[in-house]
C-alpha positions in Angstrom: 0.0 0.0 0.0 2.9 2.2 0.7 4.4 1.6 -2.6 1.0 3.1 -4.0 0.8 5.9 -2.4 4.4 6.9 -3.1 3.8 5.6 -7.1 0.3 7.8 -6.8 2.4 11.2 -4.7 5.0 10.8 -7.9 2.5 10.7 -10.8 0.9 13.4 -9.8 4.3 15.6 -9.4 5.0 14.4 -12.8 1.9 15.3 -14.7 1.0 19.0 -12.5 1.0 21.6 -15.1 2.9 23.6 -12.7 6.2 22.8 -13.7 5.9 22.9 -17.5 7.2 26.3 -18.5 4.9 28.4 -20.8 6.7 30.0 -23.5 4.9 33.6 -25.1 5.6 35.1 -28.0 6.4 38.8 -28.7 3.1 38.9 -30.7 1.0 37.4 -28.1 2.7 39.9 -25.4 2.4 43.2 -27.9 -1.9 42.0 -28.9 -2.5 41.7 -24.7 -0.6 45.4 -24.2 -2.5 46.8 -27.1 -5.7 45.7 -25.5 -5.1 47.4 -22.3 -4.0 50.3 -24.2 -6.3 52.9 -23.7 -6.2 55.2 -27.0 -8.4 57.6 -26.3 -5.9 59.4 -23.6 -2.6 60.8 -24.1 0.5 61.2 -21.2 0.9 64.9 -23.1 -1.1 67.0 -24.6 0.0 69.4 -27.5 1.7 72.6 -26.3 3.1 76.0 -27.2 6.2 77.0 -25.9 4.1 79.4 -23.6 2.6 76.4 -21.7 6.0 74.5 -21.5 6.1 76.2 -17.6 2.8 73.9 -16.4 3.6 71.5 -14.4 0.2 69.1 -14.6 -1.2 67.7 -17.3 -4.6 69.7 -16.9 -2.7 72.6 -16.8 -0.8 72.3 -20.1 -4.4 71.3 -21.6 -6.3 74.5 -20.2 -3.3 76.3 -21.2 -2.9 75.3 -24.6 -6.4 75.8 -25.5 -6.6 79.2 -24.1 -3.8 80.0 -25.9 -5.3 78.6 -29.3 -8.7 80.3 -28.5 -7.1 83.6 -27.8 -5.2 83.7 -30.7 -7.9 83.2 -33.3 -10.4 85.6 -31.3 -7.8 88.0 -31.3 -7.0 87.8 -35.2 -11.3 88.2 -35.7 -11.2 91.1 -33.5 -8.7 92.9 -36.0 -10.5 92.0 -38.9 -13.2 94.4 -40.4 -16.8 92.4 -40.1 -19.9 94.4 -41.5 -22.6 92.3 -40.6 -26.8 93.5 -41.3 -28.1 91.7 -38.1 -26.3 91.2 -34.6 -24.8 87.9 -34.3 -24.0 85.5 -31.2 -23.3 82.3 -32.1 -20.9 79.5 -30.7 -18.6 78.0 -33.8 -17.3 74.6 -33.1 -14.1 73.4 -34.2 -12.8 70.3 -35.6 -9.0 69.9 -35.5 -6.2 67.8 -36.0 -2.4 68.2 -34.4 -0.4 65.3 -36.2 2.4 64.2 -35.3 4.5 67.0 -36.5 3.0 69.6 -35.0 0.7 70.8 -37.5 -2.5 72.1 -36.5 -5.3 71.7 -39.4 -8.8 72.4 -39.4 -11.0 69.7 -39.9 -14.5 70.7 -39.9 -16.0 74.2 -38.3 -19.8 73.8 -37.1 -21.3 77.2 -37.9 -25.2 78.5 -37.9 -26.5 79.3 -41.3 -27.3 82.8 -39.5 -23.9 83.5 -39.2 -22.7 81.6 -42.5 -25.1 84.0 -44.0 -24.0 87.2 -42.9 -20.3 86.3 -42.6 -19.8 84.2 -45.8 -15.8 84.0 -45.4 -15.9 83.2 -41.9 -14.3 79.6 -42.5 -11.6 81.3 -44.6 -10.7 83.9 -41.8 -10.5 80.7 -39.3 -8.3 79.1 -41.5 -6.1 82.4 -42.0 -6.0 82.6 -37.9 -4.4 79.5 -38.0 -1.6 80.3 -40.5 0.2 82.7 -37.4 -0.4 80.3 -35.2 3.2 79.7 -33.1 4.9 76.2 -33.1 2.9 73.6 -31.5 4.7 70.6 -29.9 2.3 67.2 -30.8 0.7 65.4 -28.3 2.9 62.6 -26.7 2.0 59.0 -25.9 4.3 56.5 -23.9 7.2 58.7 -25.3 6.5 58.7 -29.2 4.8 61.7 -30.5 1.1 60.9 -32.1 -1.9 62.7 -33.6 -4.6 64.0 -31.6 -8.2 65.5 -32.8 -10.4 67.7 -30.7 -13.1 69.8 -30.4 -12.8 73.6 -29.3 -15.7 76.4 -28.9 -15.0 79.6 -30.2 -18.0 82.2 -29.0 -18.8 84.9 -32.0 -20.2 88.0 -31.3 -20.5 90.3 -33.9 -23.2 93.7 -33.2 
């Protein structure tokens, strides 16, 4: 009976999954990292030199979009709008940083009001963007990558 037990106790040593080493491949390790990747979040957001001096993430966000927001209200301000009816209307923006730095507008969400009395209001946003200062591209896990987003841009034109 002894002899059993010790023949059973070494079978089962033998045939435990435990000891077999598993080997993974780089591919199998790369699909399961991607997975857990979360895309939708960078570790940077783009920048101007002006926000280089935030410390925090947030910071460098609120910073760069003030920045970006300022500048094109400030290069409507200068420009000479005659318009037949007062207009307050909130313009969305599409754009795109790639991985250059190069900021491009992708889509601008504008009321037919204000398309209507401000016809080349999408070419003076573009033309805001042309002085725009160098941007730095949006950073994720060290390698520089493209970002999209959305920004509101308030016109009010009386």
């Amino acid at each position: 009976m002894r002899i059993f037990l010790v023949w059973i106790c070494v079978l089962m040593l033998y045939s435990c999954e435990y000891f077999n080493a598993k080997k993974t491949s780089p591919e199998a390790i790369l699909n399961e990292e991607l997975q857990t990747f979360n895309w939708n979040d960078v570790d940077e957001y783009p920048s101007f030199s002006v926000c280089e001096s935030s410390i925090s993430k947030t910071e460098k966000q609120v910073c760069f979009q003030y920045t970006l927001t300022n500048h094109i209200t400030n290069y409507l301000k200068k420009e000479k709008i005659v318009v037949t009816q007062d207009i307050k209307d909130t313009v969305i923006l599409q754009f795109q940083v790639s991985k250059q730095g190069d900021l491009s507008l992708l889509k601008a969400d504008i009321d037919s009001l204000t398309k209507q009395e401000i016809p080349e209001i999408k070419g003076l946003l573009q033309k805001s963007l042309d002085s725009l200062p160098r941007i730095f591209p949006a950073i994720k896990r060290g390698q520089q990558v493209t970002t999209e987003f959305n920004l509101p841009i308030i016109i009010n034109v009386n």
